[in-house]
C-alpha positions as CSV (number, residue, x, y, z in Angstrom):
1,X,-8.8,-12.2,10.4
2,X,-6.9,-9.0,8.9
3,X,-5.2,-9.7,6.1
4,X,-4.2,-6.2,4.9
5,X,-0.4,-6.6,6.5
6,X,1.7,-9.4,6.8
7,X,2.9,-8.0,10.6
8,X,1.2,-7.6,13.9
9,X,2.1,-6.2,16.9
10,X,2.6,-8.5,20.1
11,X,1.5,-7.3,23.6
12,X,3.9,-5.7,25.2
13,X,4.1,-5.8,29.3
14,X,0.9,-4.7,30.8
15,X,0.3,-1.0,29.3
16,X,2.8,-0.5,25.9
17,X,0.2,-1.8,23.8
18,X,-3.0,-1.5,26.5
19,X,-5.0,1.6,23.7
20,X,-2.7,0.2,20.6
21,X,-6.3,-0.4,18.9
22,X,-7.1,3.1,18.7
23,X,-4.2,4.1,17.2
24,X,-3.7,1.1,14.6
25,X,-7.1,-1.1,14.3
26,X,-8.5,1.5,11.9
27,X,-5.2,1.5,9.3
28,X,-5.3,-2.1,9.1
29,X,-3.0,-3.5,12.0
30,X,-4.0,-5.9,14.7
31,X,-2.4,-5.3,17.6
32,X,-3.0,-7.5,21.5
33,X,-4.1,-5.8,24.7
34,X,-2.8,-7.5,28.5
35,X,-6.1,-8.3,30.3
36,X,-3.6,-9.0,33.6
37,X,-4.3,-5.7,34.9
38,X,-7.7,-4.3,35.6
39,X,-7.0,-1.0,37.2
40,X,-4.9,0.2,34.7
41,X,-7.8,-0.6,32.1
42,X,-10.6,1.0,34.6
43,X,-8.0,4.0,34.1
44,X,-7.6,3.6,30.4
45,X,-11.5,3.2,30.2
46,X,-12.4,6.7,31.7
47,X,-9.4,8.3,29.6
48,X,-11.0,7.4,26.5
49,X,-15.1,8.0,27.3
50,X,-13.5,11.5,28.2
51,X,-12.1,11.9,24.9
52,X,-14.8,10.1,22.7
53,X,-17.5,11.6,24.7
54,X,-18.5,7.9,26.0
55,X,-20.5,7.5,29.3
56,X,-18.6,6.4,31.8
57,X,-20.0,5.1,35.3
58,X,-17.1,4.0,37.9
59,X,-16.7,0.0,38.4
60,X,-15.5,0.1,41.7
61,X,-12.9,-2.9,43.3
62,X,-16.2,-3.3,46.3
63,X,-17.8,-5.2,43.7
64,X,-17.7,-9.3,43.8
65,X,-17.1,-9.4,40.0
66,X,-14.9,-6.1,39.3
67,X,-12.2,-7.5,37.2
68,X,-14.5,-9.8,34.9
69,X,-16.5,-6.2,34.6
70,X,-13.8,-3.9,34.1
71,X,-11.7,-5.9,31.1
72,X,-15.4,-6.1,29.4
73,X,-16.3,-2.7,29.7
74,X,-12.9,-1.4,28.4
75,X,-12.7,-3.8,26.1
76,X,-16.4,-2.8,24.4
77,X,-15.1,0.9,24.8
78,X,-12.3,0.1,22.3
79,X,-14.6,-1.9,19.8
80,X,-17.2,1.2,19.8
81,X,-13.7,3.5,19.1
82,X,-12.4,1.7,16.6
83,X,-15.7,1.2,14.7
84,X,-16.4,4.8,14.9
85,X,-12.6,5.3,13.7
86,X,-13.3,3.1,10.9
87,X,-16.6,4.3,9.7
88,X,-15.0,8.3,9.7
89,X,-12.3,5.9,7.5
90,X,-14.5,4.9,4.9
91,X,-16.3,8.2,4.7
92,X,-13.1,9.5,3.1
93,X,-12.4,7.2,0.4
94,X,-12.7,9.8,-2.6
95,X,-11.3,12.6,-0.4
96,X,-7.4,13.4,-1.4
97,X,-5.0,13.0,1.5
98,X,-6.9,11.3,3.8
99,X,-7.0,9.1,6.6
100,X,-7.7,5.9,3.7
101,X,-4.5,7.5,2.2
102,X,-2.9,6.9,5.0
103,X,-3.7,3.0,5.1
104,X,-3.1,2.4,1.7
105,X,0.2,4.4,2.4
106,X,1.1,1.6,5.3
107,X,0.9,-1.1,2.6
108,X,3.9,-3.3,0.9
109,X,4.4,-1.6,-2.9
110,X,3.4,-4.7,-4.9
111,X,0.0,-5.2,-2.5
112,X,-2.8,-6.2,-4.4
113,X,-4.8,-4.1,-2.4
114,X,-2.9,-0.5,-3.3
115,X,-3.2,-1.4,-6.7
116,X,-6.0,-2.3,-6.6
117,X,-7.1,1.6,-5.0
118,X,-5.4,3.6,-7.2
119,X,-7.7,1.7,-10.3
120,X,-10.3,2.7,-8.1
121,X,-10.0,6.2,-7.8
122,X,-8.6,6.4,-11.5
123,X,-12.3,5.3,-12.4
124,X,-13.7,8.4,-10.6
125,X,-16.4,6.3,-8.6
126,X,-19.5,7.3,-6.9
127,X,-19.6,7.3,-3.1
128,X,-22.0,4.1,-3.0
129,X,-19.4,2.4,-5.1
130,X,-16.7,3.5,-3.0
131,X,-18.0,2.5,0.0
132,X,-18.4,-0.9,-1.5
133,X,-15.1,-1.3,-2.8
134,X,-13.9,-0.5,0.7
135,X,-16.3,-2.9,2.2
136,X,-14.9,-5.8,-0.4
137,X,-11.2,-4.9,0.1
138,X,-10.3,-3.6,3.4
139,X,-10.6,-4.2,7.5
140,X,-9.8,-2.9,10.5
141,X,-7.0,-4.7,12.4
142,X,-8.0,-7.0,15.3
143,X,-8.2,-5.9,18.5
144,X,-7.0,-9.4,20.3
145,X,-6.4,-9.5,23.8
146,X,-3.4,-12.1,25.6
147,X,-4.1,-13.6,29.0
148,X,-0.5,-15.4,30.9
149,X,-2.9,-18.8,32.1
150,X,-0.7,-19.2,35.0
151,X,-1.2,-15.4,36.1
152,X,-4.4,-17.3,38.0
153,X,-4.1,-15.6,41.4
154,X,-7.1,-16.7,44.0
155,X,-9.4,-13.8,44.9
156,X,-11.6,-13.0,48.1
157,X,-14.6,-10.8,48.5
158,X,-14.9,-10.0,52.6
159,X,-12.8,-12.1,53.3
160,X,-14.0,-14.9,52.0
161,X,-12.0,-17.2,49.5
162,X,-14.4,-16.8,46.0
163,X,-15.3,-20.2,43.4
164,X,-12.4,-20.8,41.0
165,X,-13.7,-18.6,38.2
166,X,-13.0,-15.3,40.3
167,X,-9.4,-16.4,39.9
168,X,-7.3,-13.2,37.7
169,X,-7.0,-15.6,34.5
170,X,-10.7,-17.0,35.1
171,X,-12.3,-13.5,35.3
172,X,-10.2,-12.0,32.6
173,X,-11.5,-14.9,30.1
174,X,-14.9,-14.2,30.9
175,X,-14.4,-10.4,30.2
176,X,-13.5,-10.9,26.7
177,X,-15.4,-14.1,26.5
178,X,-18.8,-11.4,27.4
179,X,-17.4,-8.6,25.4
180,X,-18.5,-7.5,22.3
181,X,-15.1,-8.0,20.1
182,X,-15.1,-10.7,17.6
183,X,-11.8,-11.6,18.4
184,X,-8.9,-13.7,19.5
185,X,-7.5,-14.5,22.9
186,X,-3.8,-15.0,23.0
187,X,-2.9,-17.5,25.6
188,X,0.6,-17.5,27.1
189,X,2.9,-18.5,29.1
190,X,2.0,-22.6,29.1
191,X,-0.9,-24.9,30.0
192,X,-3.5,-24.5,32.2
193,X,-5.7,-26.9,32.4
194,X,-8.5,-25.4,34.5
195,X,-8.5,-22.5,32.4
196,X,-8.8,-24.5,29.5
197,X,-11.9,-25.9,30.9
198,X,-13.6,-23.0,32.5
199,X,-13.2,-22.0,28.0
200,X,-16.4,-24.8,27.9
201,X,-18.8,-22.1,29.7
202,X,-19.0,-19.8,26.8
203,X,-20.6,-20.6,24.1
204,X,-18.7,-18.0,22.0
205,X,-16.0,-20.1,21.6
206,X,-18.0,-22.8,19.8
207,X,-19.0,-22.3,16.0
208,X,-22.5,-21.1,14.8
209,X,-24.7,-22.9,12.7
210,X,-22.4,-21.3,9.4
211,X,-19.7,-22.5,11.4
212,X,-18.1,-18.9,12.0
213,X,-16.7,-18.6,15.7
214,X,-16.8,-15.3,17.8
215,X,-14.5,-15.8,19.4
216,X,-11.0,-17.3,18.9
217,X,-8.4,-19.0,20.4
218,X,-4.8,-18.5,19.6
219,X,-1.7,-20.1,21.7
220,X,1.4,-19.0,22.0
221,X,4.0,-22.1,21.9
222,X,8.1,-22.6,21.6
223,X,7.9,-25.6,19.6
224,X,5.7,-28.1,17.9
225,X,5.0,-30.7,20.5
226,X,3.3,-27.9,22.8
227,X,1.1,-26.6,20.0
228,X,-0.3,-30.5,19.5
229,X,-0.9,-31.2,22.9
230,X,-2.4,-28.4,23.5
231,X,-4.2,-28.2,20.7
232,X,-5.6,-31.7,21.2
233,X,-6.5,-30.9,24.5
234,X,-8.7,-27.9,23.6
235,X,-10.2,-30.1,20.7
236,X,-11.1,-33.1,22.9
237,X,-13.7,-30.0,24.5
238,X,-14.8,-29.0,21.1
239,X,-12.3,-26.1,21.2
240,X,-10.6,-25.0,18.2
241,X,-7.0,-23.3,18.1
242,X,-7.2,-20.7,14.8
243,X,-4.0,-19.6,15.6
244,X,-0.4,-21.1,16.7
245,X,1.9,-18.0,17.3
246,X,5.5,-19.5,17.6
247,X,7.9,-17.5,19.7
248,X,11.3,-17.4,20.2
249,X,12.0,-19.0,23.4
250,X,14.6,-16.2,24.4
251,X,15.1,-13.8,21.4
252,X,12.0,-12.3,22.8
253,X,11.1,-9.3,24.9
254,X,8.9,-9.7,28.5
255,X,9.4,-13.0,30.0
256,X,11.6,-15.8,28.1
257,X,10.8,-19.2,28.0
258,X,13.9,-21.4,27.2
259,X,13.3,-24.6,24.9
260,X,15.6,-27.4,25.6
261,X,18.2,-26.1,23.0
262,X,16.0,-26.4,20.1
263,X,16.3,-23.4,17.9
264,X,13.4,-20.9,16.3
265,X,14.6,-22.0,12.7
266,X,14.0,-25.9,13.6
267,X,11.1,-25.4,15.6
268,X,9.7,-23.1,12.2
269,X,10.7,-26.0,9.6
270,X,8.8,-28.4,12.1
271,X,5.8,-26.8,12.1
272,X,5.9,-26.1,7.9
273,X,6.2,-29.4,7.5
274,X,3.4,-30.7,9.8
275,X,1.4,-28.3,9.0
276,X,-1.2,-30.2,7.2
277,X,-0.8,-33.0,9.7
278,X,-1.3,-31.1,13.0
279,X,-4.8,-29.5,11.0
280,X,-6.0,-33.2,10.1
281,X,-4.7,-34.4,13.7
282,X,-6.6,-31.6,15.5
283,X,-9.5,-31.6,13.2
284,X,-10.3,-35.1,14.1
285,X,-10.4,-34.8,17.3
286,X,-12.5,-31.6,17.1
287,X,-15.3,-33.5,15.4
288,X,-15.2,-35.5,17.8
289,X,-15.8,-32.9,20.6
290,X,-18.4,-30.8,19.1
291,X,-20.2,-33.9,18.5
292,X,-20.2,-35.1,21.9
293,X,-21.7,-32.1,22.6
294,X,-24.4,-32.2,20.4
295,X,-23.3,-29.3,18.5
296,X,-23.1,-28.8,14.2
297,X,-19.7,-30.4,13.2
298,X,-17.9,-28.5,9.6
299,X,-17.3,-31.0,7.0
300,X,-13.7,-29.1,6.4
301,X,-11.1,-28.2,9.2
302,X,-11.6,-24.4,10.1
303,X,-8.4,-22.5,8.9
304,X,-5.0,-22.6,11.3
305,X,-2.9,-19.4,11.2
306,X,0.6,-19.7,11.3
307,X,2.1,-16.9,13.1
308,X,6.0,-16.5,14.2
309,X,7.5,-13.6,16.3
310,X,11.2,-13.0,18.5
311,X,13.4,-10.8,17.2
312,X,12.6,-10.0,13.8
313,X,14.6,-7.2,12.6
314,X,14.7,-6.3,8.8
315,X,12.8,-7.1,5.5
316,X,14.7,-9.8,4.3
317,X,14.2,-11.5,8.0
318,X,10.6,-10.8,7.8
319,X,10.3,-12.3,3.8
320,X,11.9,-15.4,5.1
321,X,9.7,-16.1,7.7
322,X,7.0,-15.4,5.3
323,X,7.8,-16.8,1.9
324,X,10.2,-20.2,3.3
325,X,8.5,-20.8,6.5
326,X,4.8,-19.5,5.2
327,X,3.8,-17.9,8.2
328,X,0.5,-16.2,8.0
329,X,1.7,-12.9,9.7
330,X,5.1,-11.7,11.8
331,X,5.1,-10.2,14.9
332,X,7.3,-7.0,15.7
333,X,7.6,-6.4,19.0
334,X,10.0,-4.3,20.9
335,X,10.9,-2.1,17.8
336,X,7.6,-0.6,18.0
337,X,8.2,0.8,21.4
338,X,9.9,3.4,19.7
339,X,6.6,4.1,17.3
340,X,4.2,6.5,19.7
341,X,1.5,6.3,17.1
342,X,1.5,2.3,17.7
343,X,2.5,1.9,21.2
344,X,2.3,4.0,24.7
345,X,5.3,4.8,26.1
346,X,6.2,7.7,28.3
347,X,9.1,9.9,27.3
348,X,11.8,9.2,29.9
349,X,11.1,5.1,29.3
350,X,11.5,6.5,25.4
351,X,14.7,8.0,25.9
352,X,16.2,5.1,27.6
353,X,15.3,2.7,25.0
354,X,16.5,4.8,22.4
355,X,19.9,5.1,23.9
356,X,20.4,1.4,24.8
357,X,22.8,-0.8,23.2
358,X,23.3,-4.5,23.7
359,X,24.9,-4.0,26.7
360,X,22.3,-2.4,28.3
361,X,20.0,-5.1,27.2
362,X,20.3,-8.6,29.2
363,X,18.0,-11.2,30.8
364,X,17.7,-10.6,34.1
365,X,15.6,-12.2,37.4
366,X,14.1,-9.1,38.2
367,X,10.7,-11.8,37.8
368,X,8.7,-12.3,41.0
369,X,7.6,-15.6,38.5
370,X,11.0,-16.4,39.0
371,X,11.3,-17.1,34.9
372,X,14.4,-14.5,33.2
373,X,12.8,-11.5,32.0
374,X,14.1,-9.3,29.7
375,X,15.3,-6.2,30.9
376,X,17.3,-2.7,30.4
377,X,19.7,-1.7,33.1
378,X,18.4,1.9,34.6
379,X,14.8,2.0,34.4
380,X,13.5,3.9,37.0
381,X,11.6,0.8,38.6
382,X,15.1,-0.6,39.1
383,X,16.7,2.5,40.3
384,X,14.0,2.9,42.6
385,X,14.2,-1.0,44.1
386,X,17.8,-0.5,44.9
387,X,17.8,3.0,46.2
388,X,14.8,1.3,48.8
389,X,17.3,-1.6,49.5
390,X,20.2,0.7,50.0
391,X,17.9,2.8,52.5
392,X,17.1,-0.2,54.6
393,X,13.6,-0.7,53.1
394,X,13.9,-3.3,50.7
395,X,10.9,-5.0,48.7
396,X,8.0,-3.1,46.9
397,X,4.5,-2.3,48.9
398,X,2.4,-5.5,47.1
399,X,-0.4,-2.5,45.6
400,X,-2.1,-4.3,42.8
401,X,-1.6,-8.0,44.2
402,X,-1.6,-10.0,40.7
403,X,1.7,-11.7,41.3
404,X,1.2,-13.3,45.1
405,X,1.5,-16.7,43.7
406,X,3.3,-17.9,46.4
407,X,2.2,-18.9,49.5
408,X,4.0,-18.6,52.9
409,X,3.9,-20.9,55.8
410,X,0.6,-20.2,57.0
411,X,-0.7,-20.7,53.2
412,X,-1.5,-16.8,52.6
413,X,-0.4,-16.0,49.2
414,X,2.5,-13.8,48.8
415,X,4.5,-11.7,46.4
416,X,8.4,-12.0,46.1
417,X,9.2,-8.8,45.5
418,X,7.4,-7.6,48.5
419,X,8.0,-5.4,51.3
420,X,6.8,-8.8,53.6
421,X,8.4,-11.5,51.9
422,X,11.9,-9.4,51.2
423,X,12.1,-8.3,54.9
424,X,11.5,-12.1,56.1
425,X,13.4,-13.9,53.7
426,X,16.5,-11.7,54.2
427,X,16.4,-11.8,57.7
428,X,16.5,-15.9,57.8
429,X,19.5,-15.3,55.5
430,X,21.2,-13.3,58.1
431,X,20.6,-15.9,60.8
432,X,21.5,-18.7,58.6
433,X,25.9,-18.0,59.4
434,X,26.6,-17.0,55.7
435,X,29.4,-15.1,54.9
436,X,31.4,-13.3,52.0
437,X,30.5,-14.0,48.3
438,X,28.0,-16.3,49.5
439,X,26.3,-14.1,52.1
440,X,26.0,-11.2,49.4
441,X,25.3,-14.0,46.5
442,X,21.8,-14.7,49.1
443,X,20.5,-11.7,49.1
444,X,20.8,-10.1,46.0
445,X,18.8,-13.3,44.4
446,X,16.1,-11.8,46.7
447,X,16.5,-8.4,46.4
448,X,16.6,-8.4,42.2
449,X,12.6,-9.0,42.4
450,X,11.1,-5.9,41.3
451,X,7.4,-5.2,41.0
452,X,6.2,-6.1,37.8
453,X,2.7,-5.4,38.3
454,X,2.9,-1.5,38.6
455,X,5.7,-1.1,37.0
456,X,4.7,-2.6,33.8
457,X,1.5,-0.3,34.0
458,X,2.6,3.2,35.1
459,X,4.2,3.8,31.5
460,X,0.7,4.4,29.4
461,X,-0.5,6.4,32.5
462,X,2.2,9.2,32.8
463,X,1.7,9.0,28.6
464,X,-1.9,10.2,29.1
465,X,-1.5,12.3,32.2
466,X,-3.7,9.8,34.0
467,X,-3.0,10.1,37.7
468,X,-0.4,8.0,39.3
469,X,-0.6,8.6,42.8
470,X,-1.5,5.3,43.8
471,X,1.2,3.5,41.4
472,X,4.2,6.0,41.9
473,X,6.2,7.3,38.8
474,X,8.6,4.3,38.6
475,X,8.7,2.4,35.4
476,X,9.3,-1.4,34.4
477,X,10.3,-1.9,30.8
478,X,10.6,-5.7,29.2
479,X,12.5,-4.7,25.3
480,X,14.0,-8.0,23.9
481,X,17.8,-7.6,22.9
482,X,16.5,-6.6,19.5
483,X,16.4,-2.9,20.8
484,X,20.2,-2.3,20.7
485,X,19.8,-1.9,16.7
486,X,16.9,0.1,16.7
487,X,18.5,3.4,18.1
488,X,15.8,6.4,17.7
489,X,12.2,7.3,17.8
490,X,10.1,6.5,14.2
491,X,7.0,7.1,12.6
492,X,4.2,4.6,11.3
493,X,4.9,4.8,8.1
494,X,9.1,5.0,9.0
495,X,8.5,1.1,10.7
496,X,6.5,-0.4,8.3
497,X,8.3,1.0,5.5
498,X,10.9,-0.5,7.2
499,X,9.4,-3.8,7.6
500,X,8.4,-4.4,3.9
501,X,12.0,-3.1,2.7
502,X,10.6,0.5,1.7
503,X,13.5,2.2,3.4
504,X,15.8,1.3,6.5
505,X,15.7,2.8,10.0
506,X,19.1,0.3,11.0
507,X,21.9,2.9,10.9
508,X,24.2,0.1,11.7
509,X,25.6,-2.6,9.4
510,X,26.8,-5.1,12.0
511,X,23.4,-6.7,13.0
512,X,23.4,-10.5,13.3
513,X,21.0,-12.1,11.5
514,X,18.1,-13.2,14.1
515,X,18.5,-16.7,14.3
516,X,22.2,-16.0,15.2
517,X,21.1,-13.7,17.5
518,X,19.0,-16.7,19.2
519,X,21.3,-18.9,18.7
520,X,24.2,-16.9,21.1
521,X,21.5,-16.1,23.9
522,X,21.2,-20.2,23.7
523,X,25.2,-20.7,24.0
524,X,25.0,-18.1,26.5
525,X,22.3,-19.8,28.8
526,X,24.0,-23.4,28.2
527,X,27.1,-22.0,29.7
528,X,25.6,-20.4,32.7
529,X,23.5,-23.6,33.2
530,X,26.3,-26.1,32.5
531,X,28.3,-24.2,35.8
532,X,25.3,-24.1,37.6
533,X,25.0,-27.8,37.1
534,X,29.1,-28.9,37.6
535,X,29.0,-26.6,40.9
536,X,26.2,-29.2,42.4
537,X,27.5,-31.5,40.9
538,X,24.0,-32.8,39.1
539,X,23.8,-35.7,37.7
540,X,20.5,-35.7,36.1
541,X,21.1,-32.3,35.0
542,X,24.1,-32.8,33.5
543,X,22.3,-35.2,31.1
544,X,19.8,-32.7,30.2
545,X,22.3,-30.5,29.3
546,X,24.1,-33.1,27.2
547,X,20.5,-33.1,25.0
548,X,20.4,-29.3,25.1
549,X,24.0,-29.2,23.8
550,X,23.3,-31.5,21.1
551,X,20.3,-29.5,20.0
552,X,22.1,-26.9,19.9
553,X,25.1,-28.1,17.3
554,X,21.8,-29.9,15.3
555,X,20.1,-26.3,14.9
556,X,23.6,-25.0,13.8
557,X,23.9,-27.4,11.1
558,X,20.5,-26.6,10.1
559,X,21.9,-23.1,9.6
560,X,24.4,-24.0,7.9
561,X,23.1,-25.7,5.4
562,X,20.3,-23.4,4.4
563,X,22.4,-20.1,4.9
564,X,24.6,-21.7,2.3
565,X,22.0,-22.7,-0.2
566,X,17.9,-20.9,-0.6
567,X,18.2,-18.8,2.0
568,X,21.4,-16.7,0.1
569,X,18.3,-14.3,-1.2
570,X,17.4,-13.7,2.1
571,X,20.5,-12.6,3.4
572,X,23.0,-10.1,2.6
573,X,26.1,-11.3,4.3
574,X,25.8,-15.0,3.8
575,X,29.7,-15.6,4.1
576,X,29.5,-13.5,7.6
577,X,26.5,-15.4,8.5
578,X,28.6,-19.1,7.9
579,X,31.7,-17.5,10.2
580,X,29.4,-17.0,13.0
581,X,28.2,-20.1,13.1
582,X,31.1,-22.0,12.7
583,X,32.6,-19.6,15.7
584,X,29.2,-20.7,17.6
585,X,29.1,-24.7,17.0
586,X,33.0,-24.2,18.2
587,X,31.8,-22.5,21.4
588,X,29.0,-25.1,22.1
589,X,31.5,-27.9,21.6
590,X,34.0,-26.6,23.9
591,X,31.6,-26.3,26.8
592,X,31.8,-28.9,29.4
593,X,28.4,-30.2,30.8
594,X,29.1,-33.5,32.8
């Protein structure tokens, strides 16, 4: 793993961060790629031969296996780019204002690596020892790659239903699994158990004989229980997890997960102080595994990386999460949709994100998953679902198929937020005798389903000037609530300055600190589920809600106390930081839930 910087940058939708490797990998920053959507990739694939002056043969769709082959191809396309990136790198170590400049330029002041570079070129070295020096010190960032396991859509070839590992999650873990990267796959969006199992087939998940592992698996979890069953799941196979990446369950961009009230600061001091436990716990049951399957068990537990992202927004924030919590690396996320050199974002989607502010910024059910998503109000895929509606042609035309994960009543799968089911759904509304608020309350809840799957792709392509006749122009965009203090377009070097407290691109003084900003999305939710919940009057709900509630006021007094004692250093408005949470523990108590 990269150890250069102490950040990463998440995936972002389904094209922000699709090429991020070529722009990043080769300065030292890991970055993951979506594998959900294989076009787009195909698309991305003959973009770059073009440019690199890479062969490129079509994979068409009339092949049985397309997806599995177009996710490896494009994936081996940006492995041979960034290694040709990084071997022009390392050509220009002694040369002055250079692309290795430019790394050690990205680097925190006190790293051990700039130092150690600038006593490097002070000694006037030869090339050869140059080139070792580089070798010794420095890496490429990690092109990773996230799958969403439940994203597992059944596939047919002539009409005939294909074997489970043609499914879209299945054939997307075989592409990296048969790629060349030596890499890590970022599972999301919960358990999948078949998934999980199909991860047996390959043995580059398994270690070598030196005990080194190809590739590697990395979950994405809300809280600690998750990450050990899970983890022990994978384990019983002989599977190990190098990598538990905690995110905020709502203080997050894309889709948002809600924990039962259990707050990203708990959840964090959890996990520090299992840490050593969850290794020995998984470890054990690792050894088991890999013997079972006759394969060469370590002595010592393979490292676990610690990684934490969801709404990081300033040094101090990002310190904490390193040097209290110990994470191995922080993830910034929707800031970097405003850094072209990182991400791939066209320049109307820029503008908008630029000019949003927090009210512009919400969690919407735009989802045909039917989980909140975060959104901004006025993207042109929006504008363009409720001009159709308004026209009489509601729903999307269901192009790319990755979301029909429903079925109907015949058992054909099918896509919420298209043209079929919208049409069908709202006419049994009309016919059911509704009228007034909850007539119009009906349909909106189906007409708010927007399609995800093109537009969370067409961004990267109208970037590039790669052709969008089949997709349209309209554009999804998933920013986390993070974006309403992040207010203009940066450079590299502006955001990581940024992030290791070089200089400040937050022109405003009245940020929140994270955690608070979780914490009032959480009050927020409670309230809207607590009415939700008195209006049917729910018994069972009600009591989940008591427990969310009281999760809630035990995070806050978590706060509390460590605003008011080691984390001081970490924050410059400690006395503001109290006020808000005594304001917030007096909103939570005051909401009624039975």
């Amino acid at each position: 793993m990269n150890n250069c910087h102490t950040f990463h940058i998440p995936v972002m939708g389904l094209g922000y961060t699709v090429d991020s490797p070529v722009k990043v990998a080769s300065l030292g920053i890991s970055s993951v790629v979506a594998l959900a959507d294989d076009l787009l990739l195909e698309k991305m694939r003959a973009f770059y031969c073009e440019m690199f002056g890479l062969p490129y043969e079509e994979i068409s769709s009339r092949e049985m296996d397309y997806r599995c082959s177009r996710i490896r191809e494009y994936l081996n396309v940006l492995d041979e780019i960034v290694k040709k990136k990084w071997d022009e790198l390392k050509q220009t170590v002694l040369d002055k204002g250079a692309e290795i400049e430019k790394f050690i330029d990205l680097l925190p002041e006190k790293s051990e690596i700039r130092e150690a570079f600038h006593q490097l070129k002070s000694e006037k070295p030869d090339v050869r020892k140059a080139w070792a020096w580089v070798k010794d010190h420095l890496m490429p960032g990690s092109i990773d790659v996230n799958i969403m396991t439940k994203l597992d859509k059944e596939n047919y070839f002539k009409k005939e239903k294909l074997p489970q590992e043609y499914n879209d999650a299945h054939a997307a873990l075989r592409g990296f699994a048969t790629s060349n990267l030596h890499s890590s796959v970022v599972l999301s969006a919960g358990m999948n158990p078949y998934l999980y199992s199909y991860m047996e087939q390959f043995p580059q998940f398994f270690p070598d004989e030196k005990g080194v592992l190809q590739k590697k698996i990395t979950l994405k979890v809300s809280d600690y229980r998750s990450a050990l069953i899970q983890g022990k799941f994978l384990a019983k196979k002989g599977l190990w997890v190098s990598e538990f990446r905690v995110e905020s369950g709502l203080n997050c961009g894309g889709h948002a997960f809600a924990t039962d009230g259990y707050l990203m600061g708990p959840v964090l001091e959890e996990f520090k102080q299992q840490r050593n436990e969850l290794s020995d716990t998984l470890f054990a049951v690792y050894r088991q595994g890999l013997s079972e399957k006759g394969l060469s068990v370590p002595e010592i537990a393979p490292a676990i990386r610690l990684t934490a992202q969801g709404g990081v927004g300033t040094a101090d924030e990002h310190k904490l999460l390193i040097d209290y919590y110990g994470m191995d690396s922080v993830g910034w996320g929707t800031p970097f949709m405003l850094v072209p050199e990182a991400t791939t974002v066209d320049d109307d989607t820029l503008a908008l994100l630029a000019n949003a502010k927090e009210e512009d910024l919400y969690l919407s059910n735009v989802s045909p998953l039917g989980v909140p998503f975060n959104n901004v109000r006025n993207s042109s895929k929006d504008m363009e679902k409720m001009e159709r509606a308004l026209a009489g042609r509601p729903g999307s035309p269901c192009a790319k198929q990755h979301l029909r994960l429903f079925k109907d009543e015949n058992g054909s799968p099918i896509c919420t937020a298209s043209i079929e089911y919208q049409r069908k759904k709202l006419g049994e509304i009309d016919q059911a005798g509704y009228s007034g608020e909850i007539l119009s309350a009906a349909r909106q809840k189906i007409l708010d389903k927007v399609c995800l799957c093109v537009g969370l792709s067409t961004s990267a392509q109208m970037a590039h000037g790669i052709d969008t006749g089949f997709e349209g122009k309209a554009v999804s965009v998933c920013p986390g609530p993070n974006l309403a203090w992040f207010d203009r377009i940066m450079s590299l070097k502006e955001m990581a300055g940024h992030i290791y407290g070089k200089n400040n691109v937050i022109s405003r003084t009245d940020r929140p600190h994270m955690f608070i900003n979780e914490l009032r999305m959480y009050v927020d939710y409670l309230k809207g589920k607590a009415e939700e919940a008195i209006a049917v009057r729910d018994a069972k709900i009600a009591r989940q809600l008591k427990g969310f509630k009281g999760n809630l006021i035990q995070g806050i007094e978590y706060y509390k106390h460590h605003f008011s004692r080691e984390w001081a250093r970490y924050n410059t408005q400690p006395d503001i930081s109290l006020k808000q949470l005594d304001d917030c523990a007096a909103e939570v108590l005051g909401i009624r839930v039975e």
